[in-house]
Each structure stands twice: as structure tokens, then as C-alpha cells.
C-alpha positions as CSV (number, residue, x, y, z in Angstrom):
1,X,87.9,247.1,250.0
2,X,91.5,247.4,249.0
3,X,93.3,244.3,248.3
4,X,96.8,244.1,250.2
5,X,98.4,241.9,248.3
6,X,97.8,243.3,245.0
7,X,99.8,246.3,246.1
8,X,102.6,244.5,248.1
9,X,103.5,242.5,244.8
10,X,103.4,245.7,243.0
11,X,105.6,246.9,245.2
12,X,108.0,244.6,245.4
13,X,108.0,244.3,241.4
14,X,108.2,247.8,241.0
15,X,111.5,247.3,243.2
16,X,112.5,244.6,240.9
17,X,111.8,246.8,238.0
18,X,114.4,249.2,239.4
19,X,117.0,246.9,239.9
20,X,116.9,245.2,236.7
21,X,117.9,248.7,234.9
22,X,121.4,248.8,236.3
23,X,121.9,244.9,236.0
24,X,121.5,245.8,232.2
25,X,123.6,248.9,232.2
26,X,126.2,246.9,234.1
27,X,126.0,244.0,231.3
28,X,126.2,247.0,228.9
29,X,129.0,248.9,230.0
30,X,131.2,245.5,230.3
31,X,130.4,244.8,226.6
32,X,132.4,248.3,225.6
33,X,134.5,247.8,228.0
34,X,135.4,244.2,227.7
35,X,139.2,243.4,226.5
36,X,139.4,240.0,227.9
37,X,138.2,236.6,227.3
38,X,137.0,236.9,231.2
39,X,135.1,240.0,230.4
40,X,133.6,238.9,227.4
41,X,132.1,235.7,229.1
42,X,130.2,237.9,232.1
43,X,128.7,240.6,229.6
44,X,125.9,238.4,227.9
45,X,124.7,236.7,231.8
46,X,124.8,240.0,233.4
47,X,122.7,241.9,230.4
48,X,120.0,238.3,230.2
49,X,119.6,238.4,233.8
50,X,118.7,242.0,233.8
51,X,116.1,241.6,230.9
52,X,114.6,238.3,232.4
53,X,114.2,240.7,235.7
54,X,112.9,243.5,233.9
55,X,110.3,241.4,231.8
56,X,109.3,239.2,235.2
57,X,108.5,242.3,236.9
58,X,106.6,244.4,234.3
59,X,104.4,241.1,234.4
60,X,103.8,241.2,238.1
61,X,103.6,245.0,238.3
62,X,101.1,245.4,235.3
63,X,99.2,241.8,236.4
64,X,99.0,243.1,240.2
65,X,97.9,246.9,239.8
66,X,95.8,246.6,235.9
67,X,94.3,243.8,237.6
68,X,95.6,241.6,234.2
69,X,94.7,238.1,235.4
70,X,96.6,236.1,232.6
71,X,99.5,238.4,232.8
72,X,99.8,237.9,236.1
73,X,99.4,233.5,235.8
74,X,102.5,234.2,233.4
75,X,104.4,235.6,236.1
76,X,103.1,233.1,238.7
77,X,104.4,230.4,236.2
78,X,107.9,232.0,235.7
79,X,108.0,232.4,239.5
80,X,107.3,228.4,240.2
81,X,109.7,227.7,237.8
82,X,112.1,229.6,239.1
83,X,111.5,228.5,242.5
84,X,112.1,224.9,241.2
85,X,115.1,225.8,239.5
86,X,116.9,227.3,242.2
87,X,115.7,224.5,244.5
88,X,117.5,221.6,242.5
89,X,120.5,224.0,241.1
90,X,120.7,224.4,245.7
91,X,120.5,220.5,246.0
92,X,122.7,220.0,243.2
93,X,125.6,222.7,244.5
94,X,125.6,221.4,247.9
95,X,126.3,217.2,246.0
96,X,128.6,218.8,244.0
97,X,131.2,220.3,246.8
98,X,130.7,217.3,249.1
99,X,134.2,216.2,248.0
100,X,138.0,217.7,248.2
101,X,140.1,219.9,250.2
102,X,143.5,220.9,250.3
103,X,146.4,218.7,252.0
104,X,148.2,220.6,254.8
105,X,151.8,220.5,254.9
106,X,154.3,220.2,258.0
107,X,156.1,223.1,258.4
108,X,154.1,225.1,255.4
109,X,151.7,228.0,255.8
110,X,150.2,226.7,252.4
111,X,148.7,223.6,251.4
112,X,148.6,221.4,248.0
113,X,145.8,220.8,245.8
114,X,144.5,217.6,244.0
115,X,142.1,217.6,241.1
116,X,141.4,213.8,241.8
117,X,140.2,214.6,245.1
118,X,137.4,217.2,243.9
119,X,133.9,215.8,242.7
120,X,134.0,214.1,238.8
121,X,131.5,216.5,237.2
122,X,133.1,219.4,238.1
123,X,136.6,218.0,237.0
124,X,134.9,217.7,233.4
125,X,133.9,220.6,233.3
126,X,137.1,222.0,234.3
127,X,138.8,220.0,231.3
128,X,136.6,221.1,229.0
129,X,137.2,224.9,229.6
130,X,140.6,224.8,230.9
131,X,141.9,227.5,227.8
132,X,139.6,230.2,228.7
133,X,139.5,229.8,232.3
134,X,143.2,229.7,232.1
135,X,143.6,233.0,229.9
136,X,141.2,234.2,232.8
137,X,142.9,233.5,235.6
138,X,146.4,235.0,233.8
139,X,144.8,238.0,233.7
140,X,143.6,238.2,237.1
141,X,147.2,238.6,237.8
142,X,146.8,236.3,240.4
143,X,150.7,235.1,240.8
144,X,152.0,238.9,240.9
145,X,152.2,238.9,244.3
146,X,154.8,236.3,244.7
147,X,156.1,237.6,241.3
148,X,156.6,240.6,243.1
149,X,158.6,239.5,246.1
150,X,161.8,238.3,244.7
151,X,164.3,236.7,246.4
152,X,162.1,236.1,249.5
153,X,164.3,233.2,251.3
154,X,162.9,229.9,251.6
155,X,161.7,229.8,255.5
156,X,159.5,232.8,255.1
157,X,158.6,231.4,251.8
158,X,157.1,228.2,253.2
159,X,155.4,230.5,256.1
160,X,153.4,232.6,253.4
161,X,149.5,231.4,253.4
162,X,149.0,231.5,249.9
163,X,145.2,231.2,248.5
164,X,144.1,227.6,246.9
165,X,145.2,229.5,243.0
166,X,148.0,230.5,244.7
167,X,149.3,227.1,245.6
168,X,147.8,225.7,242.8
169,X,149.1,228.2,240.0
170,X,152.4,230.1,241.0
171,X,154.6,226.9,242.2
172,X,155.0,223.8,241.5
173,X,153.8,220.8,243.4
174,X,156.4,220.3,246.3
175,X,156.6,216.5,245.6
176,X,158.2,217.3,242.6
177,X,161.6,218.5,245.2
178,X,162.4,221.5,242.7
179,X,165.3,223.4,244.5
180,X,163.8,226.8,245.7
181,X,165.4,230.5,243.9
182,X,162.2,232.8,244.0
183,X,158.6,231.9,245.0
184,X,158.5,231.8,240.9
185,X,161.4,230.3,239.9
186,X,162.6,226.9,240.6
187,X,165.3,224.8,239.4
188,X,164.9,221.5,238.0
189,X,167.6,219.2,239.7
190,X,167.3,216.9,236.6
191,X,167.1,213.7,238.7
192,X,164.6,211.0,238.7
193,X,161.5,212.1,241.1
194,X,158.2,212.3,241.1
195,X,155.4,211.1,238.8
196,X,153.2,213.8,239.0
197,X,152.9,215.1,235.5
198,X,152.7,218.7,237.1
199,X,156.4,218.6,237.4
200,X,157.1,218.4,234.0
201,X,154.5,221.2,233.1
202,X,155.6,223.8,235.3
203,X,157.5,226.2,233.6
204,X,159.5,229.8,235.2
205,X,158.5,231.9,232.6
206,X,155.7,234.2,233.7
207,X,153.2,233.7,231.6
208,X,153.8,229.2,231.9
209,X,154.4,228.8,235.7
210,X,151.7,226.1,236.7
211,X,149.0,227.5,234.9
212,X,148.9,224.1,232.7
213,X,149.4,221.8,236.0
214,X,146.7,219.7,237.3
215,X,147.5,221.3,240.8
216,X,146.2,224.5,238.8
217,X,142.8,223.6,238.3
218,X,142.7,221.6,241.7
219,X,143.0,225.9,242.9
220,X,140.5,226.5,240.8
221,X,137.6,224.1,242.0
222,X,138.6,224.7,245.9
223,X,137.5,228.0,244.8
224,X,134.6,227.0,243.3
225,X,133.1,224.4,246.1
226,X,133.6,227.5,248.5
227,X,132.1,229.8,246.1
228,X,129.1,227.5,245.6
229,X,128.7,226.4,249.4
230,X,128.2,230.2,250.1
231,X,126.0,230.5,246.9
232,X,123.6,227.3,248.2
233,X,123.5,229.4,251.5
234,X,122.4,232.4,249.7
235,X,119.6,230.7,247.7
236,X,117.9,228.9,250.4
237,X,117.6,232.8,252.1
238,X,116.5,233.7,248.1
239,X,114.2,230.7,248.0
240,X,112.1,231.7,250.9
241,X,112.3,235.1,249.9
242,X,110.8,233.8,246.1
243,X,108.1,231.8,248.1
244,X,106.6,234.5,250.3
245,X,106.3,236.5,247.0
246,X,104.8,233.7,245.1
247,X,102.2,232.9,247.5
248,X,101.5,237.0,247.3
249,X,100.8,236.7,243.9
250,X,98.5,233.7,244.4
251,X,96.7,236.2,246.6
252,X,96.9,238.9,244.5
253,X,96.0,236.4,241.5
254,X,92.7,235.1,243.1
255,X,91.7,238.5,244.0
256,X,91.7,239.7,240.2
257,X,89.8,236.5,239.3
258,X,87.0,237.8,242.0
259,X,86.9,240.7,241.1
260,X,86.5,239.7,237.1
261,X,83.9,237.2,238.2
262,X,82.1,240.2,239.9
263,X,82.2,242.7,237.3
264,X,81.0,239.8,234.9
265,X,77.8,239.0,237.2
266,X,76.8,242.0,239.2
């Protein structure tokens, strides 16, 4: 009698199989072609998460269809692991993001960032890594936009909706009451203002702007608590996706095991 399961999961590894190959060509062709810190830090993910794929599913694929019962507990293993895994990095993504936002302004289509208002961990680990992610986001270009406008005046200025980087990155903090000349430059009017330390670390010069400003990386994790809302989103889908398979291997698992116990006593 033929046993379903065992060729569902070798199926669906054999699908896995296939899409590991240009995960790793992917990581691959960025390690040529990396000139950038950016590029250099997604190379070795991209190519490890291609092998880990390809390994996983030549365990399922060879454990399901050679009928290779401890090849395929291996894989069962890696799968519950997994599964736990995503299930507390899920948990631990939707903690994380339960904090900040940006503060609208009357009469502005933008709004201002706080780091202080975003969750503690994440501000850590923004500190810590704030040189490369800063020589990242420089060259994502992201302020060449509003570079590129010029002289836009100052009503249709206020009225763009600039991104949370944008805000964050390519002006400085509107409490610091900088007199307006391009949405990149600003003139300092010298007098006694604000206290936000931003004020004193924005600088015109296009490679300086805000990109030191605490307003900066404020950008930067309202990015990354949307990014990661979606991504918790994602993985619950994944994680049911991950259990449906795993119990198919269980199947498929205790169907080798049978059929080893009857070839062993016919």
C-alpha cells in the first residue's frame, strides 16, 4: 500500500531543495558583487540560509523516499526546533514593537521621531551598530530626493510626506527653529534654543546632514517595528505552514519505522 505522506514530504522537500539553489546563488553573486558595508553584511545570511535549506531538505527528501528512518528523526528534530524558534523570535517581534510612533505636526505633512519613545532593546542595539547602519543608510541614497529638489519653498516643503528616515535623516529636528533655505540646508540662527543634542549634530554638508542625530535612528527603528510587525504576520502563516509539514513527517517517520519492524520480523 503506498504511503501518502512519505511522498507529500518528498515533495515538498524536493521543492525546498529547488529553492535553496538560488538562495545560494543569490548569497554568491552579492559576495562578487558586494562594494558596500550594506552588501557585505547580507552576503553570508543569504548564502547560510540557503545551505541550511539545502541540507534540511536532502534529509527529508532522502529520509521520506530511501525510507532512512534516522535521517529522517534528524530532520524531524531540525523542524521542531525550528518551529520553536520562529515561535519565540514571533512572540518576541510582536514585545519588541509594542512601543513608539512618530509625533504629527500641525500644519506638516511629515512627522518627528524619538529614539526614547521606541522599545529599550532595540535602542541598544541601534547604539551599538549605529557606524555601519549609518554608512548603510548613506548609501541607500535615501536624502537624494530632497537633495534633489532645491529651492523648494517652505509651504510645499512642510506639505511633503516624507518617510520616517526621511524625517529622521535629511532635516533637522523642527524644535531646534533652524531658518529654512533648501529641504537640506538650514541656517543656524545662533541663538539660545533647544536642548535637543540633534541640533548641534546636524550638519548641511551632504554626507553629515542628520545622519549622527538621535532623530536619525528614531527613522531607523519606525522602520524596523513596521518591518517586524509585518515579518511576525508572516511567520505565524510560515509557522502553520512548518506544522502541517512536521506532522507529515511524523507520518511519514512512523511509516518507515513499520515498515523496518516488518521487514525485520516477517
Amino acid at each position: 500500500m503506498p504511503r501518502c505522506s512519505n511522498s507529500l514530504l518528498g515533495i515538498l522537500n524536493f521543492l525546498t531543495l529547488l529553492l535553496s539553489i538560488p538562495i545560494i546563488a543569490g548569497g554568491i553573486w552579492l559576495a562578487k558583487q558586494s562594494n558596500t558595508e550594506c552588501e557585505r553584511f547580507l552576503e553570508k545570511p543569504v548564502i547560510v540560509l540557503g545551505a541550511f535549506l539545502l541540507l534540511v531538505s536532502l534529509a527529508g527528501l532522502i529520509g521520506s523516499c530511501c525510507r532512512v528512518s534516522w535521517l529522517l528523526w534528524v530532520y524531524l528534530l531540525v523542524m521542531f526546533l525550528l518551529i520553536l524558534l520562529l515561535f519565540c523570535f514571533t512572540i518576541f517581534a510582536f514585545v519588541v514593537t509594542n512601543k513608539g510612533a512618530g509625533e504629527a505636526l500641525a500644519g506638516k505633512g511629515y512627522k518627528e521621531y524619538r529614539l526614547g519613545d521606541y522599545n529599550t532593546w532595540l535602542q541598544k542595539r541601534v547604539n551599538k551598530n549605529w557606524p555601519r547602519i549609518r554608512s548603510c543608510i548613506q548609501d541607500s541614497q535615501i536624502c537624494k530626493r530632497l537633495i534633489e529638489q532645491g529651492a523648494t519653498p517652505l509651504g510645499q516643503f512642510n506639505k511633503e510626506t516624507l518617510s520616517a528616515l526621511q524625517s529622521g535623516c535629511c532635516k533637522p529636528p523642527d524644535e531646534c527653529k533652524f531658518t529654512y533655505v533648501t529641504p537640506t540646508n538650514w541656517t543656524n540662527p545662533g541663538t539660545a534654543g533647544s536642548t535637543n543634542p540633534d541640533c548641534a549634530a546636524w550638519g548641511n554638508d551632504q554626507k553629515v546632514l542628520c545622519y549622527n542625530c538621535q532623530s536619525c535612528k528614531a527613522g531607523l527603528l519606525d522602520n524596523i517595528k513596521s518591518d517586524w510587525k509585518k515579518e511576525a504576520i508572516l511567520n505565524i502563516i510560515v509557522l502553520v505552514f512548518l506544522i502541517i509539514v512536521y506532522s507529515i513527517g511524523c507520518c511519514a517517520f512512523r511509516n518507515n519505522r513499520e515498515d523496518n519492524a516488518w521487514k525485520r520480523y516477517p
